[in-house]
One Martini backbone bead per residue (centre of mass of N, CA, C, O) as a GRO file, in nm:
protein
  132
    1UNK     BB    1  10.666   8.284  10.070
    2UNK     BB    2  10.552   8.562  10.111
    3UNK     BB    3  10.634   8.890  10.199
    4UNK     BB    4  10.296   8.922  10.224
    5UNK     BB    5  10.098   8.743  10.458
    6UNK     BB    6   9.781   8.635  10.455
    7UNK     BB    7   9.651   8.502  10.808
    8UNK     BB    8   9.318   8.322  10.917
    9UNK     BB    9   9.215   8.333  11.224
   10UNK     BB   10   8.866   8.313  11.222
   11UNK     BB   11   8.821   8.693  11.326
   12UNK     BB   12   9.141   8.696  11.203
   13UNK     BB   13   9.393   8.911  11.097
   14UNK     BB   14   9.702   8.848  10.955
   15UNK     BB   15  10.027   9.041  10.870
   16UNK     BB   16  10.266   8.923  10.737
   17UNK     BB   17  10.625   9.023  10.741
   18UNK     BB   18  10.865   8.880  10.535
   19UNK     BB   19  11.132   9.052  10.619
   20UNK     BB   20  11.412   9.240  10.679
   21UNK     BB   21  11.343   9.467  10.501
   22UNK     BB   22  11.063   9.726  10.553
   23UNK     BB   23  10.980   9.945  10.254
   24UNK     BB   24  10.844  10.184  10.040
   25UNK     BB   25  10.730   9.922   9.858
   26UNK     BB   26  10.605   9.761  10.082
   27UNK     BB   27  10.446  10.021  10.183
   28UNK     BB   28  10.212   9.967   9.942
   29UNK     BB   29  10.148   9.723   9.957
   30UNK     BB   30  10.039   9.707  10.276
   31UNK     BB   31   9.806   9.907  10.204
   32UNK     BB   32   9.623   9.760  10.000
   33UNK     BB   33   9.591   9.474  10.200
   34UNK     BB   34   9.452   9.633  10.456
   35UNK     BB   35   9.237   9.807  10.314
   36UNK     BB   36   9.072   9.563  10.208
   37UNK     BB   37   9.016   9.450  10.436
   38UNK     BB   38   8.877   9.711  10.591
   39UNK     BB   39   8.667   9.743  10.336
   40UNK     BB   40   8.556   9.429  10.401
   41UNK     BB   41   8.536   9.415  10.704
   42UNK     BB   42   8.812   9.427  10.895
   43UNK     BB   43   8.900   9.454  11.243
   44UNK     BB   44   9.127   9.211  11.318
   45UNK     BB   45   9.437   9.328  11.340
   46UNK     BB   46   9.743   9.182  11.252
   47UNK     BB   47  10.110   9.294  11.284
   48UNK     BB   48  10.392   9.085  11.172
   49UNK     BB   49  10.717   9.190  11.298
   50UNK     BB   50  10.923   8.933  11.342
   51UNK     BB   51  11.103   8.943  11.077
   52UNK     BB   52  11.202   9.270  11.117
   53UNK     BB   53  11.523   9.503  11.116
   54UNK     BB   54  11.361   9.688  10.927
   55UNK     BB   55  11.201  10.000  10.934
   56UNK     BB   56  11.083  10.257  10.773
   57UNK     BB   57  10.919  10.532  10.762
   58UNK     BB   58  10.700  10.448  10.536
   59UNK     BB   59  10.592  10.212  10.669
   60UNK     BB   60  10.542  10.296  10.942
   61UNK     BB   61  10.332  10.522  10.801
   62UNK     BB   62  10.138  10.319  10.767
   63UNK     BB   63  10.071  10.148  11.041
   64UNK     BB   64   9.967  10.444  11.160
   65UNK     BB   65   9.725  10.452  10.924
   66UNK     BB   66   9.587  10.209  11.023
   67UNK     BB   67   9.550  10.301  11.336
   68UNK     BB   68   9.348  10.534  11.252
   69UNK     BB   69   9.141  10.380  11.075
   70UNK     BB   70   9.070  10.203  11.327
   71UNK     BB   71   9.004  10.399  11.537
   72UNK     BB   72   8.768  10.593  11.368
   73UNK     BB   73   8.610  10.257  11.378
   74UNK     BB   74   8.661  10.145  11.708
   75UNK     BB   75   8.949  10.015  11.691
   76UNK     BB   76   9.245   9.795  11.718
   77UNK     BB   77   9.596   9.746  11.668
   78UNK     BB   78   9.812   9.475  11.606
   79UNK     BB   79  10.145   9.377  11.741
   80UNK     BB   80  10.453   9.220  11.646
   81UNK     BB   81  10.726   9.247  11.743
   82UNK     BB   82  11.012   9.355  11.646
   83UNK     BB   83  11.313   9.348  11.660
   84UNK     BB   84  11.518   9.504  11.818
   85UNK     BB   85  11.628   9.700  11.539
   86UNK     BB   86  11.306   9.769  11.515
   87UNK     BB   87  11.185   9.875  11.758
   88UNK     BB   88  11.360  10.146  11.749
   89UNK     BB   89  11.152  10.298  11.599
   90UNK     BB   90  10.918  10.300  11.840
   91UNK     BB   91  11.123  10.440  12.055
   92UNK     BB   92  11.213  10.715  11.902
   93UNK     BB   93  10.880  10.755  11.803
   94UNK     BB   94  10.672  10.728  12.101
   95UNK     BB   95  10.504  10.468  11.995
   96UNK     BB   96  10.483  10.230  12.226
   97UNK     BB   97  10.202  10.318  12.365
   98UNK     BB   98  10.025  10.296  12.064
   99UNK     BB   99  10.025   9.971  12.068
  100UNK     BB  100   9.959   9.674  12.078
  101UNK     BB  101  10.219   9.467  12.186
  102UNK     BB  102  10.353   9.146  12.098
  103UNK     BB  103  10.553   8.857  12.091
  104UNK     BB  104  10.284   8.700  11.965
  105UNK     BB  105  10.018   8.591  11.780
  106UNK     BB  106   9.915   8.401  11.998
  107UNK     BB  107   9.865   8.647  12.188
  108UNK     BB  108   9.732   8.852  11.985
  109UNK     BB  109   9.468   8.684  11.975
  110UNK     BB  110   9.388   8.661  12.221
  111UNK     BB  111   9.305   8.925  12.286
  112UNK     BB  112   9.074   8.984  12.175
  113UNK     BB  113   8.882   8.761  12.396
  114UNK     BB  114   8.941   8.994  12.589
  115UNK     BB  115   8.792   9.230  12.436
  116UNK     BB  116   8.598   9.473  12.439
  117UNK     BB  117   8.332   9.489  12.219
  118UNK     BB  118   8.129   9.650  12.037
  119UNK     BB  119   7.826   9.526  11.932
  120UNK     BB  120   7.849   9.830  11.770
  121UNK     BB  121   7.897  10.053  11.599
  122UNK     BB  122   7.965  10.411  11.701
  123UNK     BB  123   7.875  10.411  11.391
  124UNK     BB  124   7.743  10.389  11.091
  125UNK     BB  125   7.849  10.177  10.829
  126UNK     BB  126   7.938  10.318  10.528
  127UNK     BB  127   7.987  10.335  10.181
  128UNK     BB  128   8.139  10.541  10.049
  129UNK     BB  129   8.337  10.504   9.812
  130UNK     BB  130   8.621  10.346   9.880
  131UNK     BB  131   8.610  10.439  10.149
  132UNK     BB  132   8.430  10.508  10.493
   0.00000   0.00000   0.00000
């Protein structure tokens, strides 16, 4: 099992932190498998902390430059809830009202065919240079 494991299940893509502590190291490999998979369209992103005891700020801080990411080409990131001892940092930093959090996967997964999605994105999406 690798430390970051992408897992496709139908079109949603997991992305499993299999980490006891998610840091900045993580967090740079965490940002690249992220954007490539948003840069080549996939827009139904679920982040499983499940299994982070610890997550530091510079880790944090890429899951919300993807929220935001997500947010400006008009979807929402999944997460699933980390820890105890992770989520303290979700509740220290005020967003826990910030992302649709889930206690499994597979309620994180149901949740897209609950979600109504538009038809096309709210502007037409372009490849830029790298980013979007």
């Amino acid at each position: 099992m690798e430390d970051i494991e992408k897992i496709y299940v139908n079109d949603v893509v997991i992305i499993a932190i299999n980490l006891n502590r998610a840091i900045l190291h993580e967090a740079v490999a965490f940002r690249k498998i992220v954007d490539d998979e948003i840069d080549s369209g996939q827009t139904n992103l679920v982040i499983d902390l499940s299994k982070c005891a610890y997550i530091d700020s510079t880790f944090f801080g890429a899951i919300i430059a993807t929220s935001k990411k997500l947010i400006n080409i008009g979807y929402k990131l999944k997460v699933v809830e980390p820890s105890i001892a992770g989520e303290y940092l979700f509740t220290y930093t005020n967003t826990v009202k910030v992302f649709d959090k889930y206690k499994t996967r597979e309620d994180a997964i149901k949740s897209f065919e609950e979600d109504i999605q538009p038809d096309y994105p709210p502007y037409p999406l372009k490849r830029r240079g790298r980013g979007w």
